[in-house]
DOGUVO-877634 format. One record per atom (N, C-alpha, C): x, y, z. Coordinates in steps of 0.2 Angstrom, whole numbers, plus 5000, padded with zeros to 4 digits. Layout:
<nodes>
XYZ...
</nodes>
This chain:
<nodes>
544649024884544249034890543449044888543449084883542649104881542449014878542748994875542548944871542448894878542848884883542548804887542148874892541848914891541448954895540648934893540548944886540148914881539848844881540348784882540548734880540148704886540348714894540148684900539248684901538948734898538148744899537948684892538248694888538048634882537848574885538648544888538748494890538348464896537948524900537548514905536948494901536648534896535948524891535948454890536448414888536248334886536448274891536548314898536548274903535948234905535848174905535248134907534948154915534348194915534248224922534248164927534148184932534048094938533148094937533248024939532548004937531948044943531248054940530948104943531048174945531748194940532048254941531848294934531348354937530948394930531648434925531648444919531948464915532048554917532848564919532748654920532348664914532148744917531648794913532348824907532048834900532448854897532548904897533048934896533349014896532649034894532449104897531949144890532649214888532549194880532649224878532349284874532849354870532449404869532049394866531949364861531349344857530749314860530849264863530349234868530049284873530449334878530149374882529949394876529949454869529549504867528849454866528849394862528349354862527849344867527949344874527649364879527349404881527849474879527649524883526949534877526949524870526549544866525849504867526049414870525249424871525049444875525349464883525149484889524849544886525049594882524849644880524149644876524249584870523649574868522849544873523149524879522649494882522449544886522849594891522649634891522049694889522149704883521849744877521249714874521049654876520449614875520049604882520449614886519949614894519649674892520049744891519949814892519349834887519449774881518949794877518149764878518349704879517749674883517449734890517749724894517349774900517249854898517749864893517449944890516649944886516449874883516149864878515449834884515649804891515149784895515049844898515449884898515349964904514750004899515150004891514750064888513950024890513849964889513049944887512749934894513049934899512749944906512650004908512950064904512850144904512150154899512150134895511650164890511050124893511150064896510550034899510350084904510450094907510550124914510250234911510650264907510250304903509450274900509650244898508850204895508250224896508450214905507850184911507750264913508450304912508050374914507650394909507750404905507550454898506750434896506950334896506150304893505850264898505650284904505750234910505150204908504950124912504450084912504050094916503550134915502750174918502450114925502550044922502349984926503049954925503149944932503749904933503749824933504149784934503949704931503949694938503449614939503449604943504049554948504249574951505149544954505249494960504549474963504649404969504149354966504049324971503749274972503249264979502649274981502349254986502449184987502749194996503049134998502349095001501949125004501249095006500849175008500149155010499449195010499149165015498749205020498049185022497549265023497149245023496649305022496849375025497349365029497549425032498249425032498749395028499349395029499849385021500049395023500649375016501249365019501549325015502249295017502749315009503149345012503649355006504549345009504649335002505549325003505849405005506149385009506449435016507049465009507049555010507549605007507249655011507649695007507449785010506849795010506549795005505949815002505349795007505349715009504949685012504949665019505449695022505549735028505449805030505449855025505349925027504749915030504749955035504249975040503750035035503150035040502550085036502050035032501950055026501150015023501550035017501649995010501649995004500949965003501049954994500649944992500749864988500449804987500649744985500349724978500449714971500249684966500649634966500049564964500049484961499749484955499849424952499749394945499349324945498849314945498749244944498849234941499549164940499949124937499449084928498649094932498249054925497949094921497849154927497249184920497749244918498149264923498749334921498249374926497849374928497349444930497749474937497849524937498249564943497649574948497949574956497649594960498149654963497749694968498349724974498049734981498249744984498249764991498549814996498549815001498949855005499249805010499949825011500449795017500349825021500349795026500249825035501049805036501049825044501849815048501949725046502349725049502749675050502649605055502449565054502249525060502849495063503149455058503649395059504049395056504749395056505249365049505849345052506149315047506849295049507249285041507949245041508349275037508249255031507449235031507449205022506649225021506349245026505449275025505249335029504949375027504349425030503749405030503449415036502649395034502449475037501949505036501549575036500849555035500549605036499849615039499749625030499149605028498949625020498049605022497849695018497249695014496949705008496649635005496549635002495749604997495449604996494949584993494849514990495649484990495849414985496349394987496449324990497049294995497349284988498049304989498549294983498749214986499049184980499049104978499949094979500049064983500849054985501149034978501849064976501849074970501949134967501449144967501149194961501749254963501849274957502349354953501949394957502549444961502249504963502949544963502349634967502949674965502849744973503249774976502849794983503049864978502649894980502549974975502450034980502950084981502650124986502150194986501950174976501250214976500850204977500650114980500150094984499650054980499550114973498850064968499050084961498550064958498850064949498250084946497750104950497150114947496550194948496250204947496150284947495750294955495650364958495550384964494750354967494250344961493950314965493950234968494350214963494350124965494950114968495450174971495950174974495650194981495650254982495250304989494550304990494350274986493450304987493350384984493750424979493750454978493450484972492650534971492450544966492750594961492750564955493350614951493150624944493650664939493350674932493950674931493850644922494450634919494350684912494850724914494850804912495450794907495550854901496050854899496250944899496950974899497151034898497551044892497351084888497851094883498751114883498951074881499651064884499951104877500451124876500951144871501051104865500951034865501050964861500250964859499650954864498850944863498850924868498150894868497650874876498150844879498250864888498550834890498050794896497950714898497450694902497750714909497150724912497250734920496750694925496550684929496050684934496050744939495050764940495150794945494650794950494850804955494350794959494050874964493750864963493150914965493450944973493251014976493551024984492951074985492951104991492851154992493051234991493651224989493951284994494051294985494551374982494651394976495351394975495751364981496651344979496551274978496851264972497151214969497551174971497851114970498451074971498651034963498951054962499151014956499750974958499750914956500150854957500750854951501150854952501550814947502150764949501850694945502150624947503050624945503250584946503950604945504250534940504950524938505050444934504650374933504250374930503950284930503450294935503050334938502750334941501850334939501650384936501250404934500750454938500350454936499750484942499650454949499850404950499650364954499850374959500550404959500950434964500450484969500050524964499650544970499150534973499050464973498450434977498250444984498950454986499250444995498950504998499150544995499050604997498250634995497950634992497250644989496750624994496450604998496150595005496250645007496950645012497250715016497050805013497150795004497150865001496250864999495650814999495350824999494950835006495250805011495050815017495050895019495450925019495751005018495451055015494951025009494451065006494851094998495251054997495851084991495451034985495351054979495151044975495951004971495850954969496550924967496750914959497150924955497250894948497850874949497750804946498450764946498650744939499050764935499150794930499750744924499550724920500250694914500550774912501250734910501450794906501850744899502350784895502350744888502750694888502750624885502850574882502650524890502050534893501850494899501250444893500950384896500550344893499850384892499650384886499050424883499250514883499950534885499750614883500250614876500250684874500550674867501250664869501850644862502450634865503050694859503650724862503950764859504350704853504650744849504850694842505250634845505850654852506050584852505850564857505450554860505050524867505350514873505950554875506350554881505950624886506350594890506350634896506750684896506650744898507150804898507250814904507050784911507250834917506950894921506150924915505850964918506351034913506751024907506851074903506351094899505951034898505151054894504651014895504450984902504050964902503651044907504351064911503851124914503451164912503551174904502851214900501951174902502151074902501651084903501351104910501551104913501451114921501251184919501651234916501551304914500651284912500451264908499851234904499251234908499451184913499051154920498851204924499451244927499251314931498651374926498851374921498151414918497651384917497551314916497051284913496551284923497051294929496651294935496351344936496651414932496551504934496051474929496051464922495451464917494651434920494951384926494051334928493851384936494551444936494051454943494451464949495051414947495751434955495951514955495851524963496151584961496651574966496951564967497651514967498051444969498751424967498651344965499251324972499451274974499851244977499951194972500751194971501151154965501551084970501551014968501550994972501850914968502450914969503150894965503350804969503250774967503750704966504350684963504750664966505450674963505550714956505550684952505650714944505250764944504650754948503950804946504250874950504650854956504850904959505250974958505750934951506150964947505651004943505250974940504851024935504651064939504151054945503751124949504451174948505051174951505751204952505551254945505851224942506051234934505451294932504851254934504251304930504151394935504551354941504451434944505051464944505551464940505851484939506051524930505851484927505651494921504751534917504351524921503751564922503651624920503351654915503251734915502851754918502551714926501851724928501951674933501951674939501951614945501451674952501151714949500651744955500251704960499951654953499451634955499651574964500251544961500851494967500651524971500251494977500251504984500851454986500851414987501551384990501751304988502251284990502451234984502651174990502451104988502651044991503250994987503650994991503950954987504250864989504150824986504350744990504850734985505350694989506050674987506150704980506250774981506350784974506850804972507050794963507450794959508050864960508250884963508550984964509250964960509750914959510150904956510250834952510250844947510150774943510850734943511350784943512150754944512350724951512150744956512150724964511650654963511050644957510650594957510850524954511450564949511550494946512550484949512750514954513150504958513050444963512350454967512050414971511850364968511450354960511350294958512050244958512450274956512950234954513450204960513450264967513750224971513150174973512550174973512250114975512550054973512650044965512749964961513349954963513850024968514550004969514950004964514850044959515350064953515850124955516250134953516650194953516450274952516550314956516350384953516450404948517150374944517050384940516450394933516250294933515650294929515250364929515150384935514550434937514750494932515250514931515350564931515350554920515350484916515450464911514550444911514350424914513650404914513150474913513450564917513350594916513250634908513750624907513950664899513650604895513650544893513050484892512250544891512150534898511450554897511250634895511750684896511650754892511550734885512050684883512050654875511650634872511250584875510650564872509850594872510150654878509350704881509350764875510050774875509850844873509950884878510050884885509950944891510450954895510550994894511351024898511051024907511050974911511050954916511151024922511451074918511751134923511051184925510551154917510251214914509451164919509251114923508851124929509151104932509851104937510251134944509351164947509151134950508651184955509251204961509551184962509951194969510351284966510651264961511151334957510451384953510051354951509551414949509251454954509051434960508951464965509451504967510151484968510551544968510751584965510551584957510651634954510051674954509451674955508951704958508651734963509051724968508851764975508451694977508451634976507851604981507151604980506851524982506151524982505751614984505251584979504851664982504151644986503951574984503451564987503551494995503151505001503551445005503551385004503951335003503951275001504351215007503851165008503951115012504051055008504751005009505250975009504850905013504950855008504850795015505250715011505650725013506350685010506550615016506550565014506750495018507950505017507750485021508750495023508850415019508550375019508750315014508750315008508750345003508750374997508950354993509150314990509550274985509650304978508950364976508950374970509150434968508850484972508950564971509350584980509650584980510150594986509850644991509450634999509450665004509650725005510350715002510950785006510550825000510250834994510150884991509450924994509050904995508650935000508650965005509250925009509650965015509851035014510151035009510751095007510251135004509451115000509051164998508851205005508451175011508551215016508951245019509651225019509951265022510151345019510251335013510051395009509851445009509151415010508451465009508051445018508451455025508151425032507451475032507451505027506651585032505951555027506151515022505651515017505551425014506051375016505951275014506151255020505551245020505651195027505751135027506051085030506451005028506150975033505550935030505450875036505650805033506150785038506450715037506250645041506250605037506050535039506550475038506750475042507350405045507350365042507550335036507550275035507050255029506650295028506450305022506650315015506450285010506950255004506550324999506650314992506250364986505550374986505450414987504750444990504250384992504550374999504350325003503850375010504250415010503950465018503350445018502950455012502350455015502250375021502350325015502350245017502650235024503150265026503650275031503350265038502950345036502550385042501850405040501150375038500850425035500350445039500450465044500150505050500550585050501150555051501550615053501650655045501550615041501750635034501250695034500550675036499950705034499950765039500250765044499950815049500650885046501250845044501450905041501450945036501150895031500750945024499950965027499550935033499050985032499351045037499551055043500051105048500151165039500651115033500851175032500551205026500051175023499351205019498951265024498651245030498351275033498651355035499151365034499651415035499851445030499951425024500251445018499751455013499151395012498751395006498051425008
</nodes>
């Protein structure tokens, strides 16, 4: 019975199929399945290692841009067309955002950069923007450009009209460059710019602080272009840049301030944090501004990562990444947790944060004020991206920082 049990499947194997009739599939047998299961395994293990091996280099890239960020960012459209009062550009976020950025071109021949100022929005639809632009030089359709919302790339008097002096402080490293502009009054403002920005950052505001009568320093700290740089050239987070802010504050008591207003752009925000915190001496602080600033660096690179739509997890591997390569224990400037180990801001500080955030998260701003309701006040701008507020609203930007100097400084 076993043998014609055996014998009938044979006898079916050398049966001539009917024509157009495909041959059955062969038994898999145990061999064959393990042979399977091993390359499925093997192929497997080669996807996992390629996309581990694309993940690790899209992390370290991504660390990179925090630690050694690009001071001038590359230029990323194209001008669609120009006339002496308009520009046309390819329609995104950036070239939709409401408010006045700032516009740099390349002419294509000679390389020579120009910029301008973008007005509102005139026209657009689902492939152009057109906006109101001032400029001194009709950009050439074509030409490389970039919308920047520090507005210029060049110093306050050929930015604002503003006369100034390019002054240096001695920093903990050596000379550190500053510009300063001259005021009335004997409180200070010292600026400090935040990631890739530069000085520049304070251009917006410098009008406004010297309209007010505030003598202004907008200040480099270490490893910026021209000031000294620490042995590995990274960014720490304001673990030690805020010495040099420490630096700036005496070298303003040193020329004559008899008190300063400290005044923070995202990263720069975190140092002012960090330095009044860490300070053997902050008397001098009458009260402190802060724009989209840095208060938690782990809720920053949580936001960054959900932007590119990567998993939280990355965020949380992208984290220990960047402790790794800084050298800074991420816990150690918490402005949000150092204030509450502290009792809280001691000097009063105004908050002015866009809810469209993409880089340093809105919610942490929030939750600084909610913290501390008697002493940070939160003024918020709808729809405003990374220290955009000003560009957003710069009326109402300005009537809030003067309302809250004239009260405080």
């Amino acid at each position: 019975m076993h043998d014609d049990a055996s014998a009938a499947p044979l006898r079916q194997e050398h049966q001539v199929p009917a024509q157009g009739t495909p041959d059955p599939p062969a038994p898999v047998t145990g061999r064959r399945r393990s042979r399977l299961r091993r390359r499925l395994v093997t192929g497997i293990a080669g996807v996992l290692v390629l996309a581990t091996a694309a993940g690790a280099a899209a992390l370290w890239v991504l660390t990179g841009r925090l630690l050694q960020p690009i001071d001038d960012t590359p230029l990323n459209i194209r001008i669609t067309a120009a006339t002496p009062d308009t520009v046309t550009l390819p329609a995104d976020d950036a070239s939709r955002a409401p408010g006045v950025y700032g516009l740099t071109w390349q002419e294509d021949g000679t390389g020579q950069r120009h910029s301008g100022r973008l007005g509102p929005v005139l026209t657009q639809d689902s492939r152009t923007v057109t906006r109101e632009l001032t400029a001194d030089t009709v950009p050439t359709a074509g030409a490389k450009a970039k919308i920047s919302v520090t507005m210029w790339a060049t110093d306050p008097k050929q930015a604002v009209g503003l006369d100034y002096q390019d002054v240096t402080y001695p920093g903990e490293l050596g000379p550190m460059p500053a510009w300063f502009v001259p005021g009335s009054t004997s409180t200070w403002v010292i600026q400090v710019h935040g990631l890739g920005a530069g000085r520049s950052a304070g251009l917006r505001t410098m009008p406004k602080l010297h309209e007010l009568g505030h003598p202004v320093l907008d200040i480099t700290y270490r490893n910026d272009p021209g000031a000294p740089h620490d042995p590995d050239g990274t960014r720490k987070f304001g673990d030690t840049e805020w010495r040099d802010l420490d630096a700036a504050v005496r070298y303003a008591h040193d020329q004559g301030a008899t008190g300063v207003v400290l005044y923070g752009f995202s990263m720069g925000g975190g140092i002012v944090e960090n330095y009044l915190q860490r300070t053997a001496d902050s008397s001098t602080v009458r009260a402190v501004v802060l724009d989209s600033p840095a208060l938690d660096y782990r809720a920053a690179v949580h936001t960054i990562v959900a932007g590119l739509q990567l998993p939280s997890l990355i965020a949380d591997i992208e984290t220990q990444v960047l402790q790794l390569r800084s050298g800074v224990d991420l816990d150690n400037v918490d402005v949000l947790a150092g204030n509450r180990r502290t009792g809280g801001p001691e000097q009063p500080v105004l908050v002015l944060h866009g809810t469209d955030d993409t880089l340093v998260p809105y919610a942490t701003s929030a939750e600084f004020a909610r913290d501390w309701p008697g002493t940070v006040k939160l003024t918020t701008f709808p729809g405003a991206g990374h220290t955009a507020a000003w560009n957003a609203d710069p009326l109402r930007y300005e009537n809030q920082l003067a309302d809250f100097l004239r009260q405080h400084a």
